[in-house]
N, C-alpha and C positions, 0 to 999 in steps of 0.2 A: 336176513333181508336178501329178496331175489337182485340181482346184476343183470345187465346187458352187455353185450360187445355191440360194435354196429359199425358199419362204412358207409358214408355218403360219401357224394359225385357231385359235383359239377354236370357230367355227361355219359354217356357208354364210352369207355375205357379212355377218362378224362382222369381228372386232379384225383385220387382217393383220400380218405380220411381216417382212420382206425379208430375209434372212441369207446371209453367204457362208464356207465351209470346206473343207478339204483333207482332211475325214472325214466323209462325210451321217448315215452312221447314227450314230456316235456321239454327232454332234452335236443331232444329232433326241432321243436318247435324253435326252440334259442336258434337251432341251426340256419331256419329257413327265415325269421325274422333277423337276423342276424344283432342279438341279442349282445354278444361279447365279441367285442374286436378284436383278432385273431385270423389261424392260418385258415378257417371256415370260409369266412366273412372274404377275407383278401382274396381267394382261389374260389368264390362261389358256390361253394359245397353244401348244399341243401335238400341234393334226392336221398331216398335213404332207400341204401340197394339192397342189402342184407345187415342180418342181426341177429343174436344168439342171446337166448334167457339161462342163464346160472344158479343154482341152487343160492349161491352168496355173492357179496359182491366181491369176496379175495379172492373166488375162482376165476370171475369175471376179469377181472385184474390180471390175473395169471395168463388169461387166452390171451387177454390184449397185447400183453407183452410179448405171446407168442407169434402172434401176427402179424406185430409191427416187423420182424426181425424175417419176413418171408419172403421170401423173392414176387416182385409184382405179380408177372403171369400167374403166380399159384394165388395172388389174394383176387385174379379174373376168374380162374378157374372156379374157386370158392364161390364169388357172387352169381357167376353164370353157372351153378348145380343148381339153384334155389330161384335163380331169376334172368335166364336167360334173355332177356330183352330189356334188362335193368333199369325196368318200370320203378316209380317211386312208390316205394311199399308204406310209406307214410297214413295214407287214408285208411288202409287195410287194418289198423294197429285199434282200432275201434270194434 
């Protein structure tokens, strides 16, 4: 089973969010409904700035946990290689 990583915002280099799932868009979708009350929901986090597909989901797992552990600037750096104007990549995911 394929994995995701992913970060949503709030804003450009607002709240960040680190998440990992085995469904992007539905799980983006909980985000922006604010489906589960949580650090999402409380800090507004519903653009989805960048995201990464994993052969598994325990790979997937494994970035996450690398990511979480990274100094901010490098999780800016990371979103702004891929999406320098940290457009919500949400619609694109179709």
């Amino acid at each position: 089973m394929a994995g995701y990583v992913y970060i949503v915002t709030n804003q450009k280099h607002g709240t960040l969010y680190i998440g990992v799932t085995s469904d992007l868009e539905r799980r983006i979708y909980e985000h922006r409904e604010g489906v589960t009350k949580g650090f999402t929901s409380a800090y507004g986090c519903t653009r989805l700035v960048w995201y990464e597909e994993h052969d598994s989901i325990g790979t997937a797992i494994q970035r996450e946990k690398s990511l979480k552990r990274w100094y901010r600037q490098w999780k800016i750096d990371l979103i702004e290689t891929i999406n320098p104007e940290w457009r919500d990549l949400y619609p694109e995911l179709w």
